[in-house]
C-alpha positions in Angstrom: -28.3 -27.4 -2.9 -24.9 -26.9 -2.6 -23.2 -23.4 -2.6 -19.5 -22.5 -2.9 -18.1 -19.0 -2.7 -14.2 -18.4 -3.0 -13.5 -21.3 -1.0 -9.7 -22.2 -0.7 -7.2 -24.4 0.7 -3.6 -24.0 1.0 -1.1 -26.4 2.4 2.1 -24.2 3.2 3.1 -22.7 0.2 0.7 -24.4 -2.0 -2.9 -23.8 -2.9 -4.8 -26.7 -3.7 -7.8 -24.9 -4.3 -7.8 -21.1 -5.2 -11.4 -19.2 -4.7 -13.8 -22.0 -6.0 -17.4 -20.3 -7.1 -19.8 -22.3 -8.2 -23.5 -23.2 -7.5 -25.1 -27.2 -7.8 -28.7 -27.5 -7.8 -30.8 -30.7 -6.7 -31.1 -33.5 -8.8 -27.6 -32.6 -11.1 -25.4 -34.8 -11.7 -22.3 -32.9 -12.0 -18.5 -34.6 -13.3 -15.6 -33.0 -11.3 -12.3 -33.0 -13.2 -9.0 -32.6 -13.3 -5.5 -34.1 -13.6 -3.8 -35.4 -10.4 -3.2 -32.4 -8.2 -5.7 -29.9 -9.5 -7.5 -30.0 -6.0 -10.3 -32.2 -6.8 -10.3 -34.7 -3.4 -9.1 -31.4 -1.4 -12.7 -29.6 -2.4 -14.6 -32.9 -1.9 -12.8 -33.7 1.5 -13.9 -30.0 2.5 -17.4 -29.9 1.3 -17.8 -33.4 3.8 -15.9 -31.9 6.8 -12.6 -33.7 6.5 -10.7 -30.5 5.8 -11.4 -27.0 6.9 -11.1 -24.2 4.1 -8.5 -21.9 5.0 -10.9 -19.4 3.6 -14.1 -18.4 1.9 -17.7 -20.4 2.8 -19.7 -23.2 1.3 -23.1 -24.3 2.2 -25.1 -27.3 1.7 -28.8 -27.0 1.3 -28.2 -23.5 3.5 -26.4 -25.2 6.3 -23.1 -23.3 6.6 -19.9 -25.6 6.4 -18.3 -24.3 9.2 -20.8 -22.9 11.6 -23.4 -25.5 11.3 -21.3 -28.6 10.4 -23.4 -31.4 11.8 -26.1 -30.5 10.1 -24.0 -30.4 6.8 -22.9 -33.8 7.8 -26.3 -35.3 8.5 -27.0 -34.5 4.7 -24.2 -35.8 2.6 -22.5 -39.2 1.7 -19.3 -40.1 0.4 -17.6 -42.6 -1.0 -13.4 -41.8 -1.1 -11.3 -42.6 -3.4 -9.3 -44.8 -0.5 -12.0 -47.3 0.0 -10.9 -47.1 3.6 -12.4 -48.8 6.4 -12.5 -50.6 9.5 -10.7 -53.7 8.6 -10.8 -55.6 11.9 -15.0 -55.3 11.1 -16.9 -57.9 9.2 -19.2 -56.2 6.6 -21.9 -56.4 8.6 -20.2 -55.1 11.9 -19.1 -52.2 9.6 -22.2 -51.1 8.3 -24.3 -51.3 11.5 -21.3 -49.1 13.2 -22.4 -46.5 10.5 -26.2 -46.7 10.5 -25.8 -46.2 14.5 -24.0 -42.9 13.7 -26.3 -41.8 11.6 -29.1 -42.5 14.7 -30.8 -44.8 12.0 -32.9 -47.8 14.2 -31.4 -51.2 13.6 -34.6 -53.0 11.9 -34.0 -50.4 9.4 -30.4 -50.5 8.8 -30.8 -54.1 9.0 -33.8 -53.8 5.7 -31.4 -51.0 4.2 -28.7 -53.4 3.8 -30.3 -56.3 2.2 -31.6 -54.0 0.1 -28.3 -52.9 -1.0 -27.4 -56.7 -1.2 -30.3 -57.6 -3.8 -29.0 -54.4 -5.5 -25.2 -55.4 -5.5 -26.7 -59.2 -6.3 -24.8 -60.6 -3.1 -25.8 -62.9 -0.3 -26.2 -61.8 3.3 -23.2 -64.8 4.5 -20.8 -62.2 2.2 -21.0 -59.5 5.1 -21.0 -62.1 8.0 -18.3 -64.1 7.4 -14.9 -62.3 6.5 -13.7 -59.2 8.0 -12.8 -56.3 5.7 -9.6 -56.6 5.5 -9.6 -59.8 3.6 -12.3 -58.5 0.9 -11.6 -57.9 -2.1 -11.3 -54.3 -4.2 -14.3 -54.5 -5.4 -16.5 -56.1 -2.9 -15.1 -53.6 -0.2 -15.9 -50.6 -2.9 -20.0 -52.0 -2.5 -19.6 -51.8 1.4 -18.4 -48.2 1.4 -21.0 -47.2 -1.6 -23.7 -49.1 1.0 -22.4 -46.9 3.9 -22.5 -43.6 1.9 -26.1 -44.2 1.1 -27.5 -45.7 4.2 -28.8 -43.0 5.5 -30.7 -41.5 2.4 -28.4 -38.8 1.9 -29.2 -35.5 0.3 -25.9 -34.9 -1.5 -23.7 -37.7 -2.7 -19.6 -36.8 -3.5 -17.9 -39.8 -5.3 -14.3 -39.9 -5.6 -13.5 -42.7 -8.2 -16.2 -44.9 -7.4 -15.8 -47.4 -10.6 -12.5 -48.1 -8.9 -12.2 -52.1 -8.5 -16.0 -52.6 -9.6 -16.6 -55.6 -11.7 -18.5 -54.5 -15.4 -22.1 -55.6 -14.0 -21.5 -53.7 -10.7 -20.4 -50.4 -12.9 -23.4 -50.5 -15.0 -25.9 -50.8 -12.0 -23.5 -47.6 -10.3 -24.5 -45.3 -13.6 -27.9 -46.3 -13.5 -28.0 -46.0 -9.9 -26.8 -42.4 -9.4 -28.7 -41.3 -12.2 -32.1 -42.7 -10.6 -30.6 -40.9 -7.2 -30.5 -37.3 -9.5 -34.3 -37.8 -11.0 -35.6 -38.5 -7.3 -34.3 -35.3 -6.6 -30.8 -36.4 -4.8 -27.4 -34.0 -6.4 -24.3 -35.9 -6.9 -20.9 -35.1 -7.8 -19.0 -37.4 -9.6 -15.0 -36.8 -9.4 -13.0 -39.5 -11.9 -10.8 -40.2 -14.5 -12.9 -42.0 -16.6 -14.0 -39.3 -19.0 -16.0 -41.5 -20.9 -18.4 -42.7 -18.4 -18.4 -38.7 -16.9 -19.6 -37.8 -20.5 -22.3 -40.2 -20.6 -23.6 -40.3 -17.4 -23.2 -36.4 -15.9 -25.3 -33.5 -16.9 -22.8 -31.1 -16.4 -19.0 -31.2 -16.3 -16.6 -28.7 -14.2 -12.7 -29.0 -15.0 -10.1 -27.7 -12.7 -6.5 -27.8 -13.0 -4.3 -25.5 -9.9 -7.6 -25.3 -7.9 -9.7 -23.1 -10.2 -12.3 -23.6 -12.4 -11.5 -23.7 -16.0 -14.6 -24.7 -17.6 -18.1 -25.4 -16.4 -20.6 -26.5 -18.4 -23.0 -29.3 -20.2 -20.5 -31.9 -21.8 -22.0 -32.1 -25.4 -22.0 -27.7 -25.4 -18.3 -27.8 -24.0 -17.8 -30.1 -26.8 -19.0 -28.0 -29.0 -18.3 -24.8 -28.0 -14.7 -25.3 -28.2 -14.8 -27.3 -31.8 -12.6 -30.6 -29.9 -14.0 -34.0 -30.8 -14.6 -35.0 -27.3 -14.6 -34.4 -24.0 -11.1 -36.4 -23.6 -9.5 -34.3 -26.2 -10.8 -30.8 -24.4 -9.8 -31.9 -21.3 -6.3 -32.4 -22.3 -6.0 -29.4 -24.2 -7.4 -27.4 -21.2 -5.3 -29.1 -18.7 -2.0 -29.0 -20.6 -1.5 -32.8 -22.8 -2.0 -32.0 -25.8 1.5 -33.6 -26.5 0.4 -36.7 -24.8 0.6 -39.4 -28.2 3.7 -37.6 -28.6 5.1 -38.1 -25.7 3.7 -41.7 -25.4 5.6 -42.1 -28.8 8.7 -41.0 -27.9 8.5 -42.8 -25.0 7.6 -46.2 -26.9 10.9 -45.8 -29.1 13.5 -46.3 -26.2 12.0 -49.9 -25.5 12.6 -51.0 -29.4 16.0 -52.4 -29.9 
């Protein structure tokens, strides 16, 4: 489903993400990680046409990034980690902007939405009257995880989707994208929240610098490398190990 092979991106002197290889099949759900910096939104942001590689390819079920683009486009959603969207729109205006672009026929947009609504347990009046810009986190978080999905996307990339979502909204997410992966949908799931990536995803890769250091099922990464969780790996691979430490030390210079 999706295919990446030594893709890169480099920003002057830096390179955000240094020959990713790696291969997704349908109906995974696979945890992107990494600390802040390691070129996690950078690969995401190039595998949904945002950013162009400054070398190697990826493909998404065999449609070339670059050559075939559209195509690649007409088959993913994403939700950013920005929440950004038209804030001048009211819900409603906002969604219907994005189901056009997507060539999906207004009775249907129109059906997909309140379907999302029931989902999301909201009233129809919540999209009609206030424009984005005075919704709140979370409520504008369930307009751009309605947009993503509208058009029954193939391949889902979420950056930091639990962001501003209340605890019954974050439950339905996880049960959501894991009914997306057993109907056959492949999503990749970029957060912080190791936890929830441990429960929910059935197979973890970590990067730090923009490579790949470990890629695998979270309870035999666990394993394998003898650390008590997937938190604990992750800071050991990733360089905070010293964190409690640290958070110690740190701790002291407010006592008097």
């Amino acid at each position: 489903m999706i295919k990446l092979q030594s893709l890169t991106k480099v920003f002057g002197t830096q390179r955000a993400v240094d020959g990713l290889t790696l291969e997704i099949p349908s109906g995974e759900i696979v945890g992107l990680l990494g600390p802040n910096g390691a070129g996690k939104s950078t690969t995401l942001k190039m595998l949904t046409g945002m950013l162009e590689p400054t070398s190697g390819t990826a493909s998404i079920e065999g449609y070339d990034l670059l050559t075939e683009s559209m195509e690649v486009r007409k088959r993913v959603g994403f939700v950013p980690d920005s929440g950004a969207v038209f804030e001048s729109l009211t819900g409603l205006e906002y969604l219907e902007m994005i189901a056009a672009l997507y060539g999906i026929p207004s009775a249907a947009a129109r059906e997909r939405i309140q379907q999302f609504l029931a989902f999301f347990d909201l009233g129809f009046d919540v999209l009609t009257e206030k424009l984005l810009g005075a919704y709140s986190k979370g409520m504008r978080r369930k307009v751009v995880i309605t947009a993503a999905l509208l058009h029954n996307p193939a391949v889902v990339f979420f950056d930091e989707p639990l962001d501003g979502l209340d605890a019954n909204a974050a439950v339905g997410f996880k049960a959501l994208i894991q009914e997306l992966a057993r109907e056959g949908r492949t999503i990749v799931y970029s957060s912080h929240v190791l936890d929830v990536v441990e429960r929910v995803c059935d197979r973890v890769i970590i990067i730090d610098k923009g490579k790949v250091l470990m890629d695998g099922a979270p309870e035999a990464l666990v394993k394998e490398s003898g650390a008590p969780s997937l938190e604990r790996l992750f800071t050991h691979l990733t360089g905070g190990d010293d964190l409690e430490r640290r958070a110690a030390d740190f701790a002291k210079t407010f006592r008097s």
